[in-house]
N, C-alpha and C positions, 0 to 999 in steps of 0.2 A: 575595534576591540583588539585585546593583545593577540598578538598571533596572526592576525588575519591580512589579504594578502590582493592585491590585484586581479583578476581574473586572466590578465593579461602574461602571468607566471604560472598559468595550467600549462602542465607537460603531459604528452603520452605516458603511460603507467605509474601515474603518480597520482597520490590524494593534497590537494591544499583547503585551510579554511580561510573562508570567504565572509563577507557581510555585504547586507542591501540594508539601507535605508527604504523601512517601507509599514505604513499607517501611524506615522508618527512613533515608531519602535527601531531600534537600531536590532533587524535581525541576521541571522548567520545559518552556514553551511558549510559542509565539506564535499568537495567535487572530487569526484577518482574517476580520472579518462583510461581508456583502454591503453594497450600497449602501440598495438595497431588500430586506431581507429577508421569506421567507414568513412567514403565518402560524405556521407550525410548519417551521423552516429544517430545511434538512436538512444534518448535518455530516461533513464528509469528515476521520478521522484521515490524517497523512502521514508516514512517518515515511523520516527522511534514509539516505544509504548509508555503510557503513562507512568512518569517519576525518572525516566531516563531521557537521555542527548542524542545527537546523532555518535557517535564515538562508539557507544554500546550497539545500537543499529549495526554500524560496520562490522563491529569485532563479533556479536555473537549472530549475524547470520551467514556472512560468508560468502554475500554478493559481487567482494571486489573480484575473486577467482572467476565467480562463473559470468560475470558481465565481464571478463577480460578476454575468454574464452570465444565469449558472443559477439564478441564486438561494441559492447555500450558502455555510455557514461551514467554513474550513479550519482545523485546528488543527494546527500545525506540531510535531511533540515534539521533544524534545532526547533521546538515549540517555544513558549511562554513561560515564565513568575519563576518559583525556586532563584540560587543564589546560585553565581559561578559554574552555570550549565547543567545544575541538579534537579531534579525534583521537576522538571520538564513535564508542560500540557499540549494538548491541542484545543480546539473548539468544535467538536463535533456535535455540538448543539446541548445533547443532554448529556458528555462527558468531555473532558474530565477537567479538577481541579479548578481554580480561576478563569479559565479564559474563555467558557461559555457564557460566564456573569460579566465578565470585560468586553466583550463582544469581539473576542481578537481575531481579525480577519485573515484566519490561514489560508482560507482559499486563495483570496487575492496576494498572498504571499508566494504559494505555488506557483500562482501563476507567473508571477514577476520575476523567478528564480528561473524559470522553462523559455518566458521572454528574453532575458540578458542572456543566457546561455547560447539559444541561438542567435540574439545580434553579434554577437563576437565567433559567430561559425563554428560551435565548440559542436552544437550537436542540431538537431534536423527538429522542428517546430512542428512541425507535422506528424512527429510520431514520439510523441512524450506519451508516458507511463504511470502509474500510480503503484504504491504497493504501500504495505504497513502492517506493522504487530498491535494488538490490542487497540486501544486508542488511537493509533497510527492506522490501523486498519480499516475504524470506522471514519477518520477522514480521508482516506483515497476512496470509502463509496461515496462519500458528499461529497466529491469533487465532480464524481460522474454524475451528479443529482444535479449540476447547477443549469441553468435555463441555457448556459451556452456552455458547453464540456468544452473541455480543453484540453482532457487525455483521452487517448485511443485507446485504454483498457486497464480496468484497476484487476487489483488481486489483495485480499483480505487475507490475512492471517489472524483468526482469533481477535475478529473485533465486530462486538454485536454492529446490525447495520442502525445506522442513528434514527434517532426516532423524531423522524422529519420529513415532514411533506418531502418528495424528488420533485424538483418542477421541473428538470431538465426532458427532453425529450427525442435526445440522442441515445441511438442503439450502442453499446459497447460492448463487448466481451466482457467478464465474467467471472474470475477464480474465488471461491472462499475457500479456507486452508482452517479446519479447525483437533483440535483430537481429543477422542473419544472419552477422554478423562478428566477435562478442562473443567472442572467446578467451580471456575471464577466464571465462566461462562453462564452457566447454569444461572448463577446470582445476577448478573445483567440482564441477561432475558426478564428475570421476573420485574427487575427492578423497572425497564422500560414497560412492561405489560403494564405496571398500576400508574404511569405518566398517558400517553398519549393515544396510548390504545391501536397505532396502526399498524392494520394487518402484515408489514412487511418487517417492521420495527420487532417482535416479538424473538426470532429465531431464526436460526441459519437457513430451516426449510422454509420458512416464510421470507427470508432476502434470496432464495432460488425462485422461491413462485411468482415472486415479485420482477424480477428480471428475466424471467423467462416469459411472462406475460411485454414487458419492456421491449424485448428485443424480437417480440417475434413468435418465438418457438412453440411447440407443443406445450399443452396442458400438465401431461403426465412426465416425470422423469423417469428415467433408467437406472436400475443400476449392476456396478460391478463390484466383487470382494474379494479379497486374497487376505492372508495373513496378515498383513501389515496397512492394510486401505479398505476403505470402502470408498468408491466414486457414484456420486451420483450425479447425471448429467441430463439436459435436458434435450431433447430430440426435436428433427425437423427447423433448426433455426437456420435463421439465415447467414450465407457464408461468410465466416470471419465474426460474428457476434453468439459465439458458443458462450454458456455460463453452466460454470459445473462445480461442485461441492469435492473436497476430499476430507477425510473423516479419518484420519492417522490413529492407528489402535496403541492403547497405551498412552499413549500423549496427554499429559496435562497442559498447564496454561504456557504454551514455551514455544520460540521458533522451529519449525521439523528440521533436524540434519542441520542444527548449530550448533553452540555455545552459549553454556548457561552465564550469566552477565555477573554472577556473583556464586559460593559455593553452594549456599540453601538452596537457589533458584530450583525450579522443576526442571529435569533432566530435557534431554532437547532426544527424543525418538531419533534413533541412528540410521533408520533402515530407508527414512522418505526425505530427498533433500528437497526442503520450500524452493529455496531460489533456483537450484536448476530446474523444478519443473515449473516456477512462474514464468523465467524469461523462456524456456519452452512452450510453454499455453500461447504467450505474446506473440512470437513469431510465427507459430503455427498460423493464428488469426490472423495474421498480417498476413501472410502467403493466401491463404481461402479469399481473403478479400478482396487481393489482389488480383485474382484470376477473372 
């Protein structure tokens, strides 16, 4: 595709776009390496919300700053259908747009993008990531659903969990990221309630009861409030497979402590920044586990 570029032309502190041939689709990415990379980087998949690219991903969250900070590489994906990078889907089973009726296999996409990235040493296979807004957010928990996971911990931002059997049966960490004013949320929930009926599929407290049962932990959650949050967390899990809810007051349907992708969009809450406390939650987990 135009623009796109060798993997072999990633620099330190730089974004380039990429393409993999893969299920018969010529798909694409944009990779942004750290300034200072680890020995063994650790990569955060991102994938955009419904009707948007990876371009808007980058610009209105803010991950390149604080994955530069952390030390990681982001790799932005592109979804399916739309024209010229528009109107972008994923396949999160029961959303969105074309690519659950086409059957587009974004997992094995992810995966292929996390594979080539560490055959060419850029970042550490062992410790890839998930993350995503809306639609992006319910395919980074399908990815922890699949029978063999392939990432060490997703984090949801504002994306119902997909209403689909998990057959996977690896423990992972945990974050959903939603706020308290999201009425595009509300309409999902309901909408998955009258499809498939399962109990994890309905709501944000039913994808905590749901992985909190998954990983381990205590029956009941906790929780904590302050002005600008409510956290509810789940107790007694085991170390490094925490799953915990934040509940951003005010917040409509929008990444926490971004940029809105357009002027309508719903304002982005100033007060709670998403990506620095995702790759926060992540490492945290990584340290617990490691002990």
């Amino acid at each position: 595709m135009f623009g796109a570029r060798p993997l072999a032309v990633a620099r330190p502190g730089e974004t380039t776009f990429h393409t993999v041939r893969f299920g018969g689709r010529q798909r694409s990415f944009l990779l942004h390496l750290p300034p200072r990379p680890r020995r063994t980087t650790p990569l955060l998949l991102a994938f955009h919300g419904y009707q948007a690219n990876a371009n808007v991903m980058e610009e209105t969250t803010g991950l390149d700053a604080v994955a530069d900070r952390h030390g990681w590489a982001v790799a932005y994906l592109n979804g399916t259908g739309g024209v010229h990078y528009f109107d972008l889907a994923w396949n999160a089973i029961t959303c969105c747009g074309a690519a659950p009726d086409e059957a587009v296999d974004d997992v094995g996409f992810a995966r292929a993008v996390a594979d080539s990235l560490a055959a060419r040493g850029l970042t550490d296979r062992r410790r890839v990531y998930a993350t995503g807004f809306s639609n992006g957010g319910m395919l980074a928990l399908r990815l922890a659903c699949q029978p063999e996971a392939f990432v060490a911990g997703v984090a949801d931002v504002a994306g119902a969990m997909p209403d689909t059997v998990c057959q996977g049966r690896t423990a992972v960490p945990v974050l959903l990221i939603r706020g308290a004013n999201d009425g595009e949320l509300r309409a999902d929930h309901r909408d998955h309630q009258r499809r498939n009926r399962n109990a994890y599929a309905v709501s944000f407290a039913g994808a905590l009861r749901y992985w909190s049962r998954r990983n381990g932990c205590a029956t009941e959650p906790r929780r904590d409030s302050s002005a600008t949050l409510v956290e509810i967390f789940a107790i007694e899990c085991p170390a490094g497979r925490d799953v915990r809810e934040l509940v951003v007051a005010g917040q409509a349907h929008a990444w926490p402590g971004g940029r809105r992708p357009f002027i309508l969009a719903p304002r982005p809450a100033p007060d709670v920044d998403a990506s620095e406390r995702i790759l926060d939650f992540f490492e945290r987990e990584a340290r617990a586990a490691a002990r």
